[in-house]
C-alpha positions in Angstrom: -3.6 -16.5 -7.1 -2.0 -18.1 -3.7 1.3 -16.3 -4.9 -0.1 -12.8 -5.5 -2.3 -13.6 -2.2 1.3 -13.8 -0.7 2.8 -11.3 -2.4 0.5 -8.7 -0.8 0.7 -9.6 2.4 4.6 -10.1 2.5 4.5 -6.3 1.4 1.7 -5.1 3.7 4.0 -7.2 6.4 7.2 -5.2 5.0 5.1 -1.6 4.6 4.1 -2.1 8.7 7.6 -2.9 9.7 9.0 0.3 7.8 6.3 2.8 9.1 6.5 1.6 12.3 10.2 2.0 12.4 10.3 5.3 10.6 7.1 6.9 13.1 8.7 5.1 15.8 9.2 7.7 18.7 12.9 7.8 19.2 13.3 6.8 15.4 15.8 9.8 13.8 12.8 11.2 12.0 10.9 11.3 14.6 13.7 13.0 16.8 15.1 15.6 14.5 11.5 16.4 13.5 12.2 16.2 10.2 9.2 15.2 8.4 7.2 17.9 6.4 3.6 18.6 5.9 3.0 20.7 2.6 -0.1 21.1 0.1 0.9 20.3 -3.8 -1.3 22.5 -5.8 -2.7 21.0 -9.4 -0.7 21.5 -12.1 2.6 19.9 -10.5 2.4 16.4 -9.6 -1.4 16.8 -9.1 -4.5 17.1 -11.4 -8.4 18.1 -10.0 -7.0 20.1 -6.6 -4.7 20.2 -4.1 -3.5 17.1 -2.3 -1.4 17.2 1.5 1.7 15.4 1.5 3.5 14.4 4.8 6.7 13.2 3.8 9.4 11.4 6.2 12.8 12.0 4.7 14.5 8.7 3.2 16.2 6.8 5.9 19.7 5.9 4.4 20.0 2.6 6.4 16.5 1.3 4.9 17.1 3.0 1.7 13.1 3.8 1.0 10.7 7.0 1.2 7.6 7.0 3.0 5.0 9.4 2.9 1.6 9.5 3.3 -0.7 11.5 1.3 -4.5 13.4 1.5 -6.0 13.4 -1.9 -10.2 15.4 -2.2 -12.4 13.6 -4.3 -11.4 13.5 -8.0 -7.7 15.0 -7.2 -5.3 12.7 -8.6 -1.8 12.2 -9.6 0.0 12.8 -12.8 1.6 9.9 -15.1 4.6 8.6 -13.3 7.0 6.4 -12.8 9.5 5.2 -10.1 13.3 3.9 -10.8 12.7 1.6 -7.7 9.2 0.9 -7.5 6.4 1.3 -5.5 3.9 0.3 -2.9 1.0 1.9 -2.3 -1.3 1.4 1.2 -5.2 2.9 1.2 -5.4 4.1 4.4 -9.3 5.4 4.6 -11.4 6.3 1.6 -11.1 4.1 -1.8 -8.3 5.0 -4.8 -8.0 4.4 -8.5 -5.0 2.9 -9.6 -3.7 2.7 -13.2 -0.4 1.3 -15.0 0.0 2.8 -18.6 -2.0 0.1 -21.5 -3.7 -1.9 -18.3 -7.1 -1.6 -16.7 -7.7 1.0 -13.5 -8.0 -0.8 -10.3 -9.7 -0.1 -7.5 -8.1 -0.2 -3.9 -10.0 -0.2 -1.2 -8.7 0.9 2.8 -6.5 -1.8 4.1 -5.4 -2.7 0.4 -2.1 -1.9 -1.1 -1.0 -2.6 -4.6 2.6 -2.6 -5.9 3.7 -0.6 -8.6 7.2 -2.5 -10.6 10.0 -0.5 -11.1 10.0 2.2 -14.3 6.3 1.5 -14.9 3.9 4.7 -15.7 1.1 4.7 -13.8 -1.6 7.0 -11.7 -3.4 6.9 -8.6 -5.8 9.1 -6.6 -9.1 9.5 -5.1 -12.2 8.7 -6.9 -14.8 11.7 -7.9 -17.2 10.3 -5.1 -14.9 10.8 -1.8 -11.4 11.6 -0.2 -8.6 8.8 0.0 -5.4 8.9 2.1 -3.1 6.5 1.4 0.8 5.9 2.4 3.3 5.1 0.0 6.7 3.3 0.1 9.5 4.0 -2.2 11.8 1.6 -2.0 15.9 1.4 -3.9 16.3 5.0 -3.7 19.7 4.2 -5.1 17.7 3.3 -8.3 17.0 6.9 -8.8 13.6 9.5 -8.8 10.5 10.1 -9.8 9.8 10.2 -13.6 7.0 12.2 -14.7 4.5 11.9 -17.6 1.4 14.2 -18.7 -1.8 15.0 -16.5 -4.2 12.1 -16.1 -6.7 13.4 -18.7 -10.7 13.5 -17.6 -11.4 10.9 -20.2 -8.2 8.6 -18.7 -9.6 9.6 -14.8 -13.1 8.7 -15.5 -13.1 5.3 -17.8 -13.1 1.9 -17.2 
């Protein structure tokens, strides 16, 4: 317990430095402009609406993504996994949270989790309110995004 404990605050610590250096005025994103806003209908990488994505280009000296994402009520991601991993920050709202064969979490604002690298999993808003969350993706030398199937209603609503 004391090592998980540690764990998530090490990576909350980490997730801090790496937005605040990536939003950082001055930082290249964030003088080239380069960041995009864009809405990711269902069907794609979505299931139950339409989520916003702001996504800050990778920074090749920290070699991670970061992007932080608007999900409505009951919208929610597809199966998916990524080669390097993932951390995941709730910013406002509450999220599900899901690897493939294990129990759905829930993850409140201010909690993170982190997904290991190549495991299949899910997250998104629950069916009672919106969620925002920021997400990390770190050894983008690993490789992308693998996708799976929708997150099915049975899936999205069980225990």
């Amino acid at each position: 317990m004391k090592t998980e404990n540690f764990i998530k605050r090490l990576s909350g610590g980490i997730l801090t430095g790496i937005i605040f250096v990536v939003f950082l005025p001055g930082s290249a994103s964030a003088q080239t402009g380069r960041d995009s806003t864009r809405s990711i209908p269902a069907g794609g990488f979505f299931t139950g609406g339409t989520a916003s994505v702001i996504r800050i280009p990778a920074v090749p000296e920290i070699n991670c993504g970061v992007a932080k994402v608007s999900f409505p009520a009951g919208v929610r991601t597809i199966w998916h996994a990524h080669a390097g991993g993932q951390i995941i920050v709730v910013v406002s709202g509450t999220a599900w949270y899901q690897e493939k064969g294990k129990p759905k979490q829930v993850i409140k604002q201010g909690e993170s989790v982190i997904c290991p690298p190549n495991v299949m999993h899910w997250h998104g808003a629950t069916p009672d309110g919106p969620m925002v969350h920021t997400v990390v993706t770190p050894n983008l030398d690993k490789g992308g995004v693998t996708s799976g199937q929708a997150v099915t209603e049975k899936e999205y609503k069980s225990l």
